[in-house]
C-alpha positions as CSV (number, residue, x, y, z in Angstrom):
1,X,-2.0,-27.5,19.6
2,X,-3.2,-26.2,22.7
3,X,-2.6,-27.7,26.3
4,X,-3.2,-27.0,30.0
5,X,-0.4,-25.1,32.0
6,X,-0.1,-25.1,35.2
7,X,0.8,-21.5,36.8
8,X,-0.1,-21.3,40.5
9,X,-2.2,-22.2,43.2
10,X,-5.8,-20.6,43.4
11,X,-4.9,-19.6,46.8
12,X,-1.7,-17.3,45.1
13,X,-3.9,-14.4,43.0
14,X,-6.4,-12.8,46.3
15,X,-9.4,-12.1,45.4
16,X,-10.0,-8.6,43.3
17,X,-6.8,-8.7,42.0
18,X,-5.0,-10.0,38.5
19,X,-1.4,-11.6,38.4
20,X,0.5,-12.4,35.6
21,X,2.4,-15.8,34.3
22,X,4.5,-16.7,31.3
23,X,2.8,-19.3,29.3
24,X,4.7,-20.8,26.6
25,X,6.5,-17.3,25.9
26,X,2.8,-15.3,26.6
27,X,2.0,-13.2,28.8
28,X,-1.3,-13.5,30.1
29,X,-3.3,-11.8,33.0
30,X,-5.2,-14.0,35.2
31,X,-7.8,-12.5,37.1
32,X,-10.0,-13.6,40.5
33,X,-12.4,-11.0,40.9
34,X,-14.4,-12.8,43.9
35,X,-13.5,-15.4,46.7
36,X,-14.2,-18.1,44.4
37,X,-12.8,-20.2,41.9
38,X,-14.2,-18.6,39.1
39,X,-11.0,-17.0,36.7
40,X,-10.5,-15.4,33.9
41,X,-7.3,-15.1,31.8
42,X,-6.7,-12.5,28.9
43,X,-3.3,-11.4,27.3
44,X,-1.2,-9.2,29.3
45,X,-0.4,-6.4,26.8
46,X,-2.3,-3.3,26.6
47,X,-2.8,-3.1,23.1
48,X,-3.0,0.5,23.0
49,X,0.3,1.2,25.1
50,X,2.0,-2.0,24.1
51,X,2.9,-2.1,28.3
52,X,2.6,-5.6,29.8
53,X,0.0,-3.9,32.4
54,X,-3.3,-5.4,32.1
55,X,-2.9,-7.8,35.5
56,X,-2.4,-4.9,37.2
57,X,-5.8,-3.2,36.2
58,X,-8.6,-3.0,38.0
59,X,-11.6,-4.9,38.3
60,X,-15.0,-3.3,38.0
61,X,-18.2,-4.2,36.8
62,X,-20.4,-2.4,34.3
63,X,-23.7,-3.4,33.5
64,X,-24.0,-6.8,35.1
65,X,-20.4,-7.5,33.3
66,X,-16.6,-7.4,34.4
67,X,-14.2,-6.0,33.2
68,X,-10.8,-4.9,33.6
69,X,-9.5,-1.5,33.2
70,X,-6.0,-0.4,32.2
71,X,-3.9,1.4,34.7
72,X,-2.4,3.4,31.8
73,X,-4.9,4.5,29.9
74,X,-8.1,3.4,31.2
75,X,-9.7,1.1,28.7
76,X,-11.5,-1.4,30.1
77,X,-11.1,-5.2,28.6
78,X,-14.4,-7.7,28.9
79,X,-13.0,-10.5,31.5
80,X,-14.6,-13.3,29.7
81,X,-13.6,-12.8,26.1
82,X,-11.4,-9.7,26.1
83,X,-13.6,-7.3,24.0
84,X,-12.5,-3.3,24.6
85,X,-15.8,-1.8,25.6
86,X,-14.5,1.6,24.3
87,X,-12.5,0.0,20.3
88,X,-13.8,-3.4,19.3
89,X,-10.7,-3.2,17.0
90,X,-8.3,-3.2,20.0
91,X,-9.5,-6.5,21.9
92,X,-6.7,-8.6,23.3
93,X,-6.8,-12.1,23.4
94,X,-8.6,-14.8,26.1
95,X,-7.5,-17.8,27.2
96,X,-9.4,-20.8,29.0
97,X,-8.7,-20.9,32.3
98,X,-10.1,-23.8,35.5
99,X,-8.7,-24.6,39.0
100,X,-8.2,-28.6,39.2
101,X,-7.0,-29.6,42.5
102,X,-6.5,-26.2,43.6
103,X,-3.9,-25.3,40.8
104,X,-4.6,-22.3,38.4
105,X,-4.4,-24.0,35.0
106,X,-4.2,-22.1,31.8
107,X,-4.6,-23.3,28.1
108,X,-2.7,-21.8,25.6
């Protein structure tokens, strides 16, 4: 059964970067790409490299779309539902992620 976690406050991950929490033994990559509260959250491991990297990728968009790409090996990872633009097969998973009372919560 899934739940919210708390993991930080909003004002903790600057805007244009990722960070990374342990969730219930997960780690997952929480991203702010503007000065907003709008967040994404997607597994942690680059599932080509197996590295626990992905929060420290970088945020670009591509077609009207964000995305994250690896700092090992490039691949870039769909923010909202974790979809590799360049191996469907080699998606990593997304989590559901909202800011209530200025604390990053994650549901996993």
């Amino acid at each position: 059964m899934s739940q919210w976690h708390s993991v930080c406050e909003l004002e903790q991950i600057l805007p244009a970067t990722g960070v990374c929490a342990l969730v219930k033994g997960q780690q997952i990559a929480i991203f702010r790409p503007h000065d907003d509260e709008q967040l994404y959250a997607l597994s942690n491991i680059d599932p080509f490299s197996a590295a626990s990297v992905l929060s420290r990728g970088l945020i670009a968009e591509h077609q009207h779309t964000l995305w994250v790409a690896s700092p090992l090996k490039k691949q870039r990872f769909r923010l909202s539902d974790g979809v590799c633009l360049e191996d469907a097969t080699r998606s990593v998973a997304s989590y559901s992620v909202r800011v209530t009372a200025g604390q990053v919560e994650v549901c996993a």
